[in-house]
Every structure is written in C-alpha cells, then in structure tokens.
C-alpha positions in Angstrom: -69.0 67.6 -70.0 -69.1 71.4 -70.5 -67.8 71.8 -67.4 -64.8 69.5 -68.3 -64.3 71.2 -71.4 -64.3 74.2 -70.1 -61.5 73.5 -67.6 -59.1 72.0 -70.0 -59.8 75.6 -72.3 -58.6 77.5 -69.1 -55.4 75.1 -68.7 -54.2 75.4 -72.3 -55.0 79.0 -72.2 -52.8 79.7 -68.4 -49.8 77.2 -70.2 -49.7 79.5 -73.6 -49.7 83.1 -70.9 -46.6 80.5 -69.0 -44.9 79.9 -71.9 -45.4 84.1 -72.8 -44.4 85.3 -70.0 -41.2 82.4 -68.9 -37.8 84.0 -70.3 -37.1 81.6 -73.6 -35.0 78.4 -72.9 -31.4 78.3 -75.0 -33.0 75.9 -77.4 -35.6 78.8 -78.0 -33.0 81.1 -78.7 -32.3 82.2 -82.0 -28.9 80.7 -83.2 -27.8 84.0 -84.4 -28.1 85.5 -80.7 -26.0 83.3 -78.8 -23.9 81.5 -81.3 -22.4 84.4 -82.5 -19.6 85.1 -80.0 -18.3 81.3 -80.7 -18.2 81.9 -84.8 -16.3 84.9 -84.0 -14.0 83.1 -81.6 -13.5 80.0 -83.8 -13.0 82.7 -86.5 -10.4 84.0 -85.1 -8.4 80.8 -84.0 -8.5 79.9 -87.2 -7.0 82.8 -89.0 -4.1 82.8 -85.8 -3.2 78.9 -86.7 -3.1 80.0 -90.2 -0.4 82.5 -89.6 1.5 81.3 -86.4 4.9 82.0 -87.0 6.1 83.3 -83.7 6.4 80.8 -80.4 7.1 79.9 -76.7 10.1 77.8 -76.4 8.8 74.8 -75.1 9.5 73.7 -71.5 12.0 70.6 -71.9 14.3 72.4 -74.3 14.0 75.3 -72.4 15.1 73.1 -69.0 18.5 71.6 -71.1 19.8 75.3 -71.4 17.4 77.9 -70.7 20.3 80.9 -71.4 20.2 80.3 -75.5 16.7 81.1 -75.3 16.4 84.3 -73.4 17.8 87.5 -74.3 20.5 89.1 -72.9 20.3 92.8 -73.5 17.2 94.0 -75.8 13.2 93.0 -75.7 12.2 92.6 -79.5 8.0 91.9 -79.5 5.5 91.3 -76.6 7.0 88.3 -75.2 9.7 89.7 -73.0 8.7 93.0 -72.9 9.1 94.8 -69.3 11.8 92.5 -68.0 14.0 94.3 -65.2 17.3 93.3 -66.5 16.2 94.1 -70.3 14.8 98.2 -69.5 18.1 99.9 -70.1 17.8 99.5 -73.8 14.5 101.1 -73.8 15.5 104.6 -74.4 18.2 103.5 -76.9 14.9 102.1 -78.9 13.5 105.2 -79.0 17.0 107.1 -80.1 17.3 105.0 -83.1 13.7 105.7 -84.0 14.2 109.1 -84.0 18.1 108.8 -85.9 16.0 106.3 -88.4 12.9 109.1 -89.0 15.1 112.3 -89.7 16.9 110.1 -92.7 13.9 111.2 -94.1 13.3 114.9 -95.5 9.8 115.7 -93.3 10.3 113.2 -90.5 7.2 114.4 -88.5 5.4 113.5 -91.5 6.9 110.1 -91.8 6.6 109.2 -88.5 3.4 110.0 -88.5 2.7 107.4 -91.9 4.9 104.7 -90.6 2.4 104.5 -87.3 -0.5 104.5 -89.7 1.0 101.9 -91.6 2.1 99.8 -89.0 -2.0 100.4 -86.7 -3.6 98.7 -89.9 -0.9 95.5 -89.6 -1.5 95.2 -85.6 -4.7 92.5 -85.9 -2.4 90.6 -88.8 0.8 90.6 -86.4 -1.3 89.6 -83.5 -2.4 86.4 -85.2 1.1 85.8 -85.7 2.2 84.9 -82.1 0.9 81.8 -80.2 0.6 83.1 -77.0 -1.8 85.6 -75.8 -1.4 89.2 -76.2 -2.0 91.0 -73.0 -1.3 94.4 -74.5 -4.2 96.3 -76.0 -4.0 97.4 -79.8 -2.1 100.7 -79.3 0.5 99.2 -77.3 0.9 96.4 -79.1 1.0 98.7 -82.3 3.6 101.2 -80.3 5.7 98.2 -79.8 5.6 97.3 -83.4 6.5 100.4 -84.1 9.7 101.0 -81.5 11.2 98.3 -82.0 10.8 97.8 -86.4 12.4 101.2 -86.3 15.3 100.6 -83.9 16.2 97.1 -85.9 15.9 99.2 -88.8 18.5 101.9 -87.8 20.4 99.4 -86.3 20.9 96.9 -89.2 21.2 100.3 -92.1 24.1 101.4 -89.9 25.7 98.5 -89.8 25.8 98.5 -92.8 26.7 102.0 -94.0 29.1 102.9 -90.9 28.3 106.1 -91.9 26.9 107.2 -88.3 30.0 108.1 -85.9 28.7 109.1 -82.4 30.1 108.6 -79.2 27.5 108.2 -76.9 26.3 105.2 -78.8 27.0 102.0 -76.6 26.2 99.8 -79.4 29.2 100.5 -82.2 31.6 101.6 -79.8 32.1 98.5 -77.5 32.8 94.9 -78.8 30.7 93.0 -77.3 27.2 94.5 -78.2 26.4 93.8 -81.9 27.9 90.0 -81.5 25.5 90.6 -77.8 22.2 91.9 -80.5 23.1 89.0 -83.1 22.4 86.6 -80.1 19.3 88.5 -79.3 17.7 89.4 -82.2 17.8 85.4 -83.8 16.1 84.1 -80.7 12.8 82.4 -81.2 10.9 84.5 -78.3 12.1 87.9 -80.0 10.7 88.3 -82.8 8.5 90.5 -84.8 6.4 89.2 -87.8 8.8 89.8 -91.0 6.4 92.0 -93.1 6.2 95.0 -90.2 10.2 95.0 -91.2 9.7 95.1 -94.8 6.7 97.8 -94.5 8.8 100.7 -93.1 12.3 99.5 -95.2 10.4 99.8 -98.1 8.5 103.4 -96.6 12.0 104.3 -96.0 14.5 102.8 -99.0 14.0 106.1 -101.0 15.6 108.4 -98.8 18.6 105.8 -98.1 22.0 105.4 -99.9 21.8 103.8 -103.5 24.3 101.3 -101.8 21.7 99.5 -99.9 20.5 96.6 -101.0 17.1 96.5 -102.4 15.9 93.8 -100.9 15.1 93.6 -96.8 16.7 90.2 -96.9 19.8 91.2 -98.3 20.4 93.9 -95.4 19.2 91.6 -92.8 21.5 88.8 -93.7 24.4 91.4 -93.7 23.6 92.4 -90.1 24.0 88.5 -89.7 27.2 87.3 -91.8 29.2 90.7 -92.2 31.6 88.5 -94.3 29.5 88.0 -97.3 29.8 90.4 -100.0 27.0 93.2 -101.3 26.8 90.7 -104.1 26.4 87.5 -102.3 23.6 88.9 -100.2 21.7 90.2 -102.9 21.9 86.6 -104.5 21.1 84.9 -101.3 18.5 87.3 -100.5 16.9 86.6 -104.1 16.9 83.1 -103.2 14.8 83.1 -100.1 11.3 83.2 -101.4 9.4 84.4 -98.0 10.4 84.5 -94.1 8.1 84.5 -91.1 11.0 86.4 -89.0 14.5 87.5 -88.5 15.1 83.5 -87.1 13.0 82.4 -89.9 15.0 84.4 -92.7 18.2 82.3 -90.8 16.4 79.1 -91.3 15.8 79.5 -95.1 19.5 80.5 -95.7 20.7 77.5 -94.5 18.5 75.4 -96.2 20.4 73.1 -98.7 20.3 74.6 -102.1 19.2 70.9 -103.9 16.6 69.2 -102.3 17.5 66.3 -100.2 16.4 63.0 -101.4 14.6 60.5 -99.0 14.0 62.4 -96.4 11.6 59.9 -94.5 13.8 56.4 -94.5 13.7 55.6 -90.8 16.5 53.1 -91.4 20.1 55.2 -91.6 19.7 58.0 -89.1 23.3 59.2 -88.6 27.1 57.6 -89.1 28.1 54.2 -87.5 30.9 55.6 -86.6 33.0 58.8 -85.4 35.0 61.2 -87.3 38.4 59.5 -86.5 36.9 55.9 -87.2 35.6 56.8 -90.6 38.9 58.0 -91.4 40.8 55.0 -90.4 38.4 52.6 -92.6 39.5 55.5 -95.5 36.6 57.9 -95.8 38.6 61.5 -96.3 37.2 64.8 -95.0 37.5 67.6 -96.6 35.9 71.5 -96.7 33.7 72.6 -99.3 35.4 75.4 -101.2 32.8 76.5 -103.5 30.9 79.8 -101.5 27.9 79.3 -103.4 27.4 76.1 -100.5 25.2 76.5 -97.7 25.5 74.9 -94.0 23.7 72.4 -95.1 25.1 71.5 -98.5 26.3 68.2 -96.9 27.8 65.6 -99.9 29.4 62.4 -100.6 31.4 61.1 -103.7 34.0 59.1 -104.1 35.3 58.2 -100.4 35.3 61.9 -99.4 32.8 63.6 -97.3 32.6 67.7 -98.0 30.9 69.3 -95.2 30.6 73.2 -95.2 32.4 75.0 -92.4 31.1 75.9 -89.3 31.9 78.1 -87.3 31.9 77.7 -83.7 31.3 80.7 -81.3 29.7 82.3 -78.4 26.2 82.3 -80.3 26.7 79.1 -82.2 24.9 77.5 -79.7 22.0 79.5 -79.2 21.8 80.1 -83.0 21.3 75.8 -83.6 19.1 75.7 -80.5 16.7 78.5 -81.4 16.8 77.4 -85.3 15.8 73.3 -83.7 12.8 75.2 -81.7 11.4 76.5 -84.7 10.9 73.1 -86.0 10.1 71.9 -83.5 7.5 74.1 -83.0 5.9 75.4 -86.2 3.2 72.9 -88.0 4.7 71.2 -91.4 8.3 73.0 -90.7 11.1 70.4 -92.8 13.5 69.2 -89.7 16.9 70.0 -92.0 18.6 72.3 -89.0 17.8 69.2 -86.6 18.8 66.6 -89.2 22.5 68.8 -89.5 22.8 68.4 -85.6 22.4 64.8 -85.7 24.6 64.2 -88.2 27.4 66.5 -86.5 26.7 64.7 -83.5 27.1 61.4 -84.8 30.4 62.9 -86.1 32.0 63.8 -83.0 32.3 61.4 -79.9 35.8 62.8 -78.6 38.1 65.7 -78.8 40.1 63.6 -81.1 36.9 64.2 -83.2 36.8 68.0 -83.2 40.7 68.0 -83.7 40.5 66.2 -87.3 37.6 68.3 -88.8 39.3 71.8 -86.9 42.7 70.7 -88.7 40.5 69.9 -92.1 39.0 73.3 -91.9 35.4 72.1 -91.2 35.4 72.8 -87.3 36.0 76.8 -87.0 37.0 76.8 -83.1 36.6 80.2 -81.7 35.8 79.0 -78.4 39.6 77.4 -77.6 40.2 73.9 -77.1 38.4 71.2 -78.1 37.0 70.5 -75.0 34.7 73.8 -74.9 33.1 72.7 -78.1 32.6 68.5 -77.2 29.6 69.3 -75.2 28.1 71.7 -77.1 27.6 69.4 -79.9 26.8 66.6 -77.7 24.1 67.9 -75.6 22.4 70.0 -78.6 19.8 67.5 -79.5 18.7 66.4 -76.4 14.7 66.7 -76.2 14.6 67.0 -79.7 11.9 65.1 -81.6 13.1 64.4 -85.2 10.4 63.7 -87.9 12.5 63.2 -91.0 16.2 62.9 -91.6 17.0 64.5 -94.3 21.0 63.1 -94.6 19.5 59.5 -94.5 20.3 58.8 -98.5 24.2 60.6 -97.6 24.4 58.0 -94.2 23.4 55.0 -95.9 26.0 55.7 -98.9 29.3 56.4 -96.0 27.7 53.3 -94.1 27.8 51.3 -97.7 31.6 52.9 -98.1 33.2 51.4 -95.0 31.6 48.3 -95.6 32.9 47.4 -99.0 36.2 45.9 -99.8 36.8 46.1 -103.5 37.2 49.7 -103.1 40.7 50.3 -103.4 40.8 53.9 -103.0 39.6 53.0 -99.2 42.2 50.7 -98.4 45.1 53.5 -99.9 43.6 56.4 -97.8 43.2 53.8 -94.4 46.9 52.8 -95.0 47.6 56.5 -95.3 45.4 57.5 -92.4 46.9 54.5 -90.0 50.5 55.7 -91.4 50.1 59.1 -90.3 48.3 58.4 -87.2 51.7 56.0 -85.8 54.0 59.1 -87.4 51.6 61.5 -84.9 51.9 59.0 -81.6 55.8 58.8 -82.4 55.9 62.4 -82.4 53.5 63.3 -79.3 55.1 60.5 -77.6 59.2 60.1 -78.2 59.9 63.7 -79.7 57.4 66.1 -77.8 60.8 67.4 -75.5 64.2 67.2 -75.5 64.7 64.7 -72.9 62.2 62.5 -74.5 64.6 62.9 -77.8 67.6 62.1 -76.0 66.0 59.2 -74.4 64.6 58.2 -77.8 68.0 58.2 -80.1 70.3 56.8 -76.6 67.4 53.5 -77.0 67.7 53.4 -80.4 72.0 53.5 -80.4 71.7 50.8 -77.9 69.4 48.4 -79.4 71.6 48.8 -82.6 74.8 48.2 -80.5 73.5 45.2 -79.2 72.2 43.9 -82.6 76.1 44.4 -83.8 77.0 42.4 -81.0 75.1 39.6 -81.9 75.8 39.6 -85.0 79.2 39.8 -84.7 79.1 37.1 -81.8 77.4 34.3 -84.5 79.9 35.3 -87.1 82.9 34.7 -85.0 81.8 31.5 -82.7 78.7 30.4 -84.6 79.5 30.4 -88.0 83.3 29.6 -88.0 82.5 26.1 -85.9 79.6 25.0 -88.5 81.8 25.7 -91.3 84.8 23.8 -89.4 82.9 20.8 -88.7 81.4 20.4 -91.8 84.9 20.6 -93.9 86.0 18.2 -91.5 83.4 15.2 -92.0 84.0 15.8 -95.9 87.7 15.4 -95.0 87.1 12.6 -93.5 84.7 10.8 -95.9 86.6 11.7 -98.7 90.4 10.5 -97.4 91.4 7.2 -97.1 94.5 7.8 -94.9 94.2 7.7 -91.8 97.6 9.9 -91.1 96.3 12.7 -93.6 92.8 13.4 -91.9 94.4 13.2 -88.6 97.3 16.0 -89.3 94.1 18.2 -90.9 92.3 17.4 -87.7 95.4 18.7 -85.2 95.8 21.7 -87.5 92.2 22.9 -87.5 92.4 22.3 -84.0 95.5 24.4 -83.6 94.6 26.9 -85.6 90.8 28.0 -84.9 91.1 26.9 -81.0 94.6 28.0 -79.6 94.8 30.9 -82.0 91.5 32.5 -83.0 89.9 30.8 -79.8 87.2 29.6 -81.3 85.7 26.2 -80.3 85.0 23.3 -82.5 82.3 20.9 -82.2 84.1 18.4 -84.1 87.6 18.1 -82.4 
C-alpha cells in the first residue's frame, strides 16, 4: 500500500512539472492575448461600413459599357491612381496646388496647415472607400492632399475666370472642362466630401466676396454653369450633407416633394410609349418653373410635365454612375434608377425622342434621334430596382388612358390623330416639288372625273327618269288615246333626235 501510494504521489507530481513546463494550449490563453487583434479588426470593419461612401463599380454594369465608368483624363483618389494613360495630368495637379496656396498671403505657412489638417482626416477618409487601400498613410494623405487642392483651384477658377494663362491646357481648349465634368462625377473618382470642405473653408478668407459661401454652391457651379450665383446658393442650402462630388449630384436631383408610394410593385413604368400616350390624349409638356428638379416628374389633368433633359456626351455616364451609387451604397433611395425606367418606358422609337425633342423635354445635343434611342434603352440593363418611386404618377397616366368620360382626352386624341394625318400628308405628298405637282395633277383629275359623272347622270340619267315618269302620268291621266300618243311622238322627237337623249319609255 505505501508503495502504491507513493507511486501515484510521483505521477501527479511529474503531470503538474508537464503541465509547467508544456507551452499553454489556446484555451489556456488569456482572452486578452490573442483575441485582441480580431476586436481591433472587427473594430475597424465596423467603423468602414459605417462610413462607406466610395465604391467599385460592380462587374455586370461595368461589362454593359465599361467607358462611362473610367476616367478619361485625370486620377481623383486611390482607385485609379498610377494609370499609364492618366500620368500626364500629374504635374498639372501639382501646378494648381501651388496657384491655389499663393491665393493665400503666407503660402508656405498654409500649405504647411492644409497637410496637417488633411494627416488627421487620412484614417476617417480611409474608412470611407470599400476597397483596400494599398497606399500607406502618407501617401494616401499626399493624395488627399494633391488632388483636394487641384479640384479646389480648378472649380474657384471656373468660377472667377479671373486666371488668364496660356500654358494652361484646361481653359484654353474646348474639350477639357466638359472632359473633367465627365471625370470628376464618376463613381471610382472620388474623394470623401469633407477633405473638400476642410481646405475651402481653410481657404474662403483669402478668396473673392463673390464666391459662394457654401462648398456646394461652387461645386454645383463647376457642374451646371447655367444656374445663377443665386440659384446655387438656394440649391446648395438645400442639400443637407453629401458623401462626394457624385453624391452632391445625386441629392440635387432629388425631387423637391417626397414621392408617395414608393414600394407598390404593381405599376412599374407606362403601358405605353410616348407617341401612344399621346394618341389616347395624354399632352406633354416642359416644366417651366426653374425651381423643378430632374426629378420633379408630375401629372394633372391629362398632361404629363417632365423637366428637361439634356442629352450630351456625359449624359450617359452621368445616369450610369448616379444608378451605381444606388446600386451600391446600403439604404440609398433608387429615385435616379426609378427616372431611367420611367424615361425608358417613354421612348420605344425615334418617333418617341422626336415628340418630347419638339415639346422641349428631350435636349438633343448628340444629333439625330437615333444617337440618343440606345442610350436610353440600354441604360438600365443589369440594374436591380428596389423601389419605384413614379409608381403612384404610372398608375394615375395608366388610369388616364383607360377612362372614357374624360372628355378632355378624347379632344386632345382628335387633335393629336388630326395633326399626325396633317404631318404624313406633308412628309408624304408635299416633301418636294415633284411630289406637289404629282399631288395637285391627282387631285385636278379625280375632280375632272367627278364633273364628268356628274354631268353624265344629269344629262342621260336624270332627263330619262324624269321623261318616263311624266309620261305614265300622261297616260293615266288622259283618256284619249290621239292626245297621249302626239305627247309620246313629241317627247320622242324632242329628247331623242334633238338632245339625244334615250328614253326608257318610248
């Protein structure tokens, strides 16, 4: 027994030196050792999908046209950054960050406080983008930097036109500022919003008293350049917060009433095209209050108002980019995608983009109507639409063309059908001379042959059914036979040897 005792002693004693001198299992380790790292990981994933503003196109709308989503001239944020065909605007970066700091009495000094300003933003603006950041926090700072202050410069002079200089290829050819438009409202381009405002506001003291207060208001006038100081102050007022350049975009075309309904599945676009709704009497007209957005879609009393839209060489790219954005961001409304439904359902034909280009809704800078058919057609391909927000305006047209006690329908479809034969008798009889000639030469000679018969039945027709008839009276009425017989010859005589006109009678 004491031996026994002993031995189990020695093998609880050699476990406990094991157990000492074994390196701890991970269900030894204290929590705080190993599960650190992951807090600090899930940490910051969180804080990024928080504040995700800034994305990768994703592949299948990339695939349907993968030029709107690139840019063509400029790199604005990490995404594109290095690209061969984009390096030659590099150094023109740097000169408007330089033109941009000596606005500024000590620019040293300033440059120096707009790169300490914009090093404590770097870990906010990297939580921003939804792809990782390969660049390290100075670079990605440096890049912040670069290219706030060249967007800066470039959208102040825009709008002062108070810089003149030669050797800038941006003002003094055509095609770069529509070219910069393209590429600074793409959705791969950007740069978070509030780096922007930071060095405005460092810089709005030193600027002209004409500048807007408000970083909207000049951004939107680097965008519409035919809005007035005024209306971009208002509209900039009225945009409570943007995420980006793309995003300030999105929230000024945003419908300025809230759209009713926005999630009946039932009425998701018109039953019919453009030309078709006006046939069945639904008028189109343009809205002509300014205060209306691209959006501001409405409906009342048989006539559809639809803002105008103008249709250029970034139209395209502009709706696509705007559509990724919803697409992409988590709890984004679908308006922008809702408007390109609703267009398309519009337009089926160039007949289509003729009536709304002649009622002033369709802006055609691209040519004919051909250019423009499918770019609206094609626009929502791939696109995943959570709500449609013109579902309450749809299901009102679609009532419209259905009813029949509206007589204000019936007039403008009687007008519409009138003016559409007026149009075909034009394009088709009158659109030449020799088509005129042809025309009027028809006409003479269905009239000449009208006269003919007409004048045919009044001189063999009628004369022989009158005849006839005075005849059998004649002969109902007399008694003597010598009388109706002489009346007989005579008639005879006179409507068959002189006027040679048969009678059915003698």
């Amino acid at each position: 027994m004491g031996k026994e005792t002993e031995s189990q002693i020695n093998l609880v004693e050699l476990k406990g030196k094991m157990r000492q001198e074994s390196p701890p299992t991970p269900s030894e380790t204290p929590t705080s050792d190993w599960m650190h790292p992951i807090k600090v990981k899930l940490g910051i994933l969180r804080e990024r999908s928080m504040n995700l503003s800034i994305y990768k196109v994703p592949n299948k709308l990339r695939h349907v046209n993968e030029e709107a989503y690139s840019p063509r001239i400029v790199s604005i944020g990490p995404f594109h950054q290095g690209k061969r065909d984009l390096l030659a605007m590099e150094e023109h970066k740097w000169r408007y960050m330089l033109s941009l700091v000596h606005r500024t009495p000590n620019p040293e000094k300033s440059l120096d406080e707009c790169g300490k300003s914009i090093i404590e933003l770097e870990e906010k603006a990297r939580g921003c983008y939804a792809e990782n950041i390969k660049f390290n926090k100075k670079e990605l700072a440096e890049m912040l930097l670069v290219d706030g202050c060249f967007i800066l410069e470039l959208f102040l002079r825009r709008s002062l036109r108070d810089f003149v200089d030669k050797s800038d290829p941006i003002f003094n050819n055509a095609w770069m500022v529509p070219t910069l438009q393209h590429d600074l409202a793409l959705l791969e381009n950007q740069i978070p919003f509030f780096v922007l405002q930071n060095l405005y506001e460092f810089i709005l003291p030193f600027a002209p008293k004409t500048l807007p207060r408000l970083f909207t208001a000049l951004a939107l006038s680097f965008f519409h350049a035919d809005l007035s100081l005024n209306q971009v102050t208002s509209r900039g007022e009225s945009i409570q917060s943007s995420r980006h350049l793309l995003d300030l975009l999105h929230n000024f075309y945003l419908p300025t009433s809230p759209v009713n309904d926005p999630k009946c599945k039932e009425n998701w676009g018109f039953r019919h095209c453009a030309t078709k709704l006006l046939e069945a009497g639904i008028q189109f007209e343009k809205s002509s209050t300014v205060e209306d957005r691209l959006l501001d879609v409405k409906f009342s009393n048989g006539v559809i108002n639809i803002p105008p839209l103008s249709v250029g060489t970034t139209t395209e790219s502009l709706l696509r980019n705007l559509i990724a954005l919803e697409q992409c961001s988590f709890g984004s409304s679908h308006h922008i995608t809702s408007y390109a439904i609703l267009i398309n359902g519009l337009i089926h034909s160039s007949a289509d983009i003729e009536l709304l280009q002649r009622k002033g809704i369709i802006i055609n800078n691209l040519g004919r109507g051909e250019e423009v058919l499918p770019l609206i057609n094609s626009i929502c391909k791939e696109v995943v639409l959570k709500d449609f927000y013109f579902s309450k305006l749809c299901e009102e047209v679609n009532a419209y063309h259905k009813s029949w006690w509206q007589w204000r329908r019936h007039k403008a479809s009687w007008k519409a059908r009138w003016h559409r034969y007026v149009g075909a008798l034009r394009r088709d009889y009158f659109s030449n001379p020799w088509r005129i000639i042809s025309f009027v030469a028809a006409v003479l000679l269905l009239l000449l042959t009208g006269l003919q018969t007409f004048y045919t039945f009044l001189k063999d027709v009628l004369p022989s059914f009158i005849l006839c008839n005075f005849d059998r009276k004649i002969l109902k009425t007399e008694r003597s036979p010598s009388i109706c017989i002489l009346t007989c010859n005579f008639h005879y005589m006179l409507f068959y040897e002189v006027l040679k006109v048969p009678t059915i009678f003698c």
